[in-house]
C-alpha positions in Angstrom: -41.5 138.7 -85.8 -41.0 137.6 -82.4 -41.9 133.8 -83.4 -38.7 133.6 -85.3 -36.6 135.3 -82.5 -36.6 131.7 -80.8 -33.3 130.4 -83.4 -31.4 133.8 -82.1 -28.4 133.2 -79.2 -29.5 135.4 -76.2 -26.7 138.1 -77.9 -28.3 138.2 -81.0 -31.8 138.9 -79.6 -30.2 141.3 -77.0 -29.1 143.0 -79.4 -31.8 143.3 -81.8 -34.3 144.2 -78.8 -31.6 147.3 -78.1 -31.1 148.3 -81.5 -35.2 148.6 -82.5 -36.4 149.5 -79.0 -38.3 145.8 -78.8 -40.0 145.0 -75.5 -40.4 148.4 -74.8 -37.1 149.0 -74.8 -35.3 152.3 -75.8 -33.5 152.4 -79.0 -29.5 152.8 -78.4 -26.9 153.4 -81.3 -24.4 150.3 -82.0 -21.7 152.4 -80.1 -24.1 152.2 -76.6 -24.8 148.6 -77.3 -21.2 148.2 -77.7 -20.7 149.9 -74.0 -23.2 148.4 -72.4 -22.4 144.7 -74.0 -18.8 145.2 -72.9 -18.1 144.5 -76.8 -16.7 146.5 -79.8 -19.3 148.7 -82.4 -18.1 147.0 -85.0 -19.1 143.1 -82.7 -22.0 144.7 -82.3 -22.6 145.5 -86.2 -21.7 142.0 -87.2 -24.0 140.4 -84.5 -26.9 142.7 -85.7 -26.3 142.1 -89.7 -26.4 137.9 -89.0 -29.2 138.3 -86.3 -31.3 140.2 -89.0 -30.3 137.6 -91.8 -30.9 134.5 -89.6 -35.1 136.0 -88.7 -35.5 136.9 -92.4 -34.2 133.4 -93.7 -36.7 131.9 -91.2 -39.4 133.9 -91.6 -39.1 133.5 -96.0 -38.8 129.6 -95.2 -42.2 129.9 -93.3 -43.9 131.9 -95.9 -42.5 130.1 -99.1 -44.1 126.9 -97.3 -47.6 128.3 -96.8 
């Protein structure tokens, strides 16, 4: 997963590692990433869905290649 975390911005991957705890992180709610991010929940939830679609595009590219 990480490998394709290198095509994120630094928000996008911020976000991600707060959302599922990465890099032993804790896990926080889109309303605490909002607070700590200085950003609105529903920035947060927009960042998060595009993040998640821009690692699963690259990671199906790389596997329908193999």
């Amino acid at each position: 997963l990480k490998e394709h975390f290198s095509i994120l911005t630094e928000r996008e991957k911020n976000v991600l590692i707060y959302r599922f705890g990465l890099n032993n992180e804790k896990e926080l709610t889109q309303k605490q990433i909002a607070k700590l991010l200085n950003i609105s929940r529903s920035y947060v939830s927009r960042i998060e869905k595009r993040a998640l679609m821009k690692v699963f595009r690259s990671y199906f590219k790389k596997e329908k290649n193999l």
